[in-house]
C-alpha positions in Angstrom: -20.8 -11.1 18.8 -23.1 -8.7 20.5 -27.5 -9.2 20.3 -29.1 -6.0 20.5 -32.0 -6.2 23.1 -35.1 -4.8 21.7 -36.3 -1.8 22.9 -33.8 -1.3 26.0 -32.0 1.5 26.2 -29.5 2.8 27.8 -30.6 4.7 31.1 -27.7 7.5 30.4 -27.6 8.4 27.0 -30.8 6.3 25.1 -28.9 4.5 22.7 -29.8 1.0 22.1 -28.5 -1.8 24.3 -26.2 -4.8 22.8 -25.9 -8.6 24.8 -22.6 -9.1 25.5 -21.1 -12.5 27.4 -20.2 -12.3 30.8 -19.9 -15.1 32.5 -18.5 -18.2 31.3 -19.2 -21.1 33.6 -17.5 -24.3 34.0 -18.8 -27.6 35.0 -16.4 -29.6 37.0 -14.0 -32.3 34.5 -16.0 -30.3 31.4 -13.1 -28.9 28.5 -16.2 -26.4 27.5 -18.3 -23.9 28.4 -21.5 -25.2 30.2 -23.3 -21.8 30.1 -22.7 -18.3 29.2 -24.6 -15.3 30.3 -25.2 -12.2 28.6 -25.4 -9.1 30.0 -26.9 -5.8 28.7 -23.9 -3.5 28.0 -23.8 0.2 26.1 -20.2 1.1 24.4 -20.4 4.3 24.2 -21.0 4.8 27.9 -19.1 1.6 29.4 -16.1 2.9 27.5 -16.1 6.7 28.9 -14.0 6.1 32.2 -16.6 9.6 33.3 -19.7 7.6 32.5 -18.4 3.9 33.7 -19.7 4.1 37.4 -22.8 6.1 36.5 -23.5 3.7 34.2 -22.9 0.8 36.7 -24.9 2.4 39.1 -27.8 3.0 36.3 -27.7 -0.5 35.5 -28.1 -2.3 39.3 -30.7 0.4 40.1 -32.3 -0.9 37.3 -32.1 -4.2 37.8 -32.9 -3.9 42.0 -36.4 -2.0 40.5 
């Protein structure tokens, strides 16, 4: 399931930005998921193997800023 984040796009090619789920953590003796965390993610450019490091260098310039 992907959320799209309103009014972020992507810093390559300016389509709209989707949530996706990241991280799953783990609290110790828990069967389940305490937390998940979403990150901003763009398909088209994630799933170019060109545009994958630009687009991971986009992103933590973006988030240092």
């Amino acid at each position: 399931m992907t959320h799209e984040l309103h009014g972020d796009l992507c810093p390559l090619c300016r389509r709209p930005l989707t949530l996706v789920p990241d991280v799953i953590v783990y609290s110790a003796g828990v069967p389940y998921p305490t937390r998940i965390d979403y990150l901003p993610h763009c398909d088209s450019c994630t799933s170019d193997p060109l545009d994958s490091q630009k687009w991971n260098d986009a992103m933590n310039a973006r988030n240092e800023s």
